[in-house]
C-alpha positions in Angstrom: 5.3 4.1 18.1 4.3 1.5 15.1 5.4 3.2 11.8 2.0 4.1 9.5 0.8 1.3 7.9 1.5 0.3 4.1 -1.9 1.0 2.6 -3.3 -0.5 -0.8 -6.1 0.9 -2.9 -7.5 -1.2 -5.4 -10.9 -1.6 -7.4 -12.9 -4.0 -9.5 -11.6 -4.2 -13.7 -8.5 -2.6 -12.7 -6.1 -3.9 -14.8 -3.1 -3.8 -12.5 -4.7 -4.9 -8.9 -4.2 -8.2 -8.7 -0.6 -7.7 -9.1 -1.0 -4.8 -6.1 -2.6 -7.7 -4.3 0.0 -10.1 -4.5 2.3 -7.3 -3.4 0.4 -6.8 -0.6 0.6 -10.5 0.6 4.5 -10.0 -0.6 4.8 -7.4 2.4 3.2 -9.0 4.5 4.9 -12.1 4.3 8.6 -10.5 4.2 7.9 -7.8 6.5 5.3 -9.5 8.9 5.3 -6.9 11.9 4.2 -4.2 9.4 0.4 -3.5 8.9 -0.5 -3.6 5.5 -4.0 -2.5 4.8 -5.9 -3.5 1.1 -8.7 -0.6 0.8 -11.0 -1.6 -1.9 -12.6 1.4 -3.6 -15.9 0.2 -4.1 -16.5 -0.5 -0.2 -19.1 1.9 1.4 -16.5 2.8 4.2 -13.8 3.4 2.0 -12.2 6.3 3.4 -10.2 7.6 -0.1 -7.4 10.5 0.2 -7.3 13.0 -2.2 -3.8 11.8 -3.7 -5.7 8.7 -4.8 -6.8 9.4 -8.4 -6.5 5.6 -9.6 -5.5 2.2 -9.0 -3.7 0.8 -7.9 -2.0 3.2 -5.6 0.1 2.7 -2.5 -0.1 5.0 0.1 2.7 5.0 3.1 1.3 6.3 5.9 -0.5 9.8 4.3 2.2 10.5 1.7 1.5 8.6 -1.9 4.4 6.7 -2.7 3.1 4.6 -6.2 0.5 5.1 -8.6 0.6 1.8 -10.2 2.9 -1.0 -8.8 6.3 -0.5 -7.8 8.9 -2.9 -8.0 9.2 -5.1 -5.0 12.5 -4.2 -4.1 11.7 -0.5 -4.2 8.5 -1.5 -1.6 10.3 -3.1 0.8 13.0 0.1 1.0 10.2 2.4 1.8 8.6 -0.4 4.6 12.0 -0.1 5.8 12.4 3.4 5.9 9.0 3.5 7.4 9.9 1.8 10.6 13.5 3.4 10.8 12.1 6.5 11.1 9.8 5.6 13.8 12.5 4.1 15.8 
């Protein structure tokens, strides 16, 4: 079973989302077999949890696990833990 993907929520003249984005692409590029989804609140199929109240916000799997951006280190522990306990 694939652990829940790393999920990003950003929006337009949010101060702090380009620096979610490039943590985004830093995921993906250091933990490459992990999905990483960038939800963009402003698309009309945005599907937007309840624990989302701003941006940016990472969610792991369901649970929120930043409002704002965490440091990198910090991201890749929970990506790791993510796929340890699915193991």
């Amino acid at each position: 079973m694939p652990p829940p993907p790393l999920r990003v929520f950003v929006a337009p003249g949010c101060p702090g989302c380009a620096r979610a984005l490039e943590l985004a692409a830093f995921v993906g590029r250091r933990r490459p077999a992990h999905t990483v989804e960038v939800v963009d609140l402003t698309d009309p199929g945005a599907v937007v949890p309840e624990a989302v109240v701003g941006t940016p916000a990472f969610l792991a799997g369901d649970r929120l696990f930043a409002l704002g951006n965490p440091e990198p280190e910090r991201l890749l522990a929970e990506i790791d833990r993510l796929t340890e306990a699915t193991e």
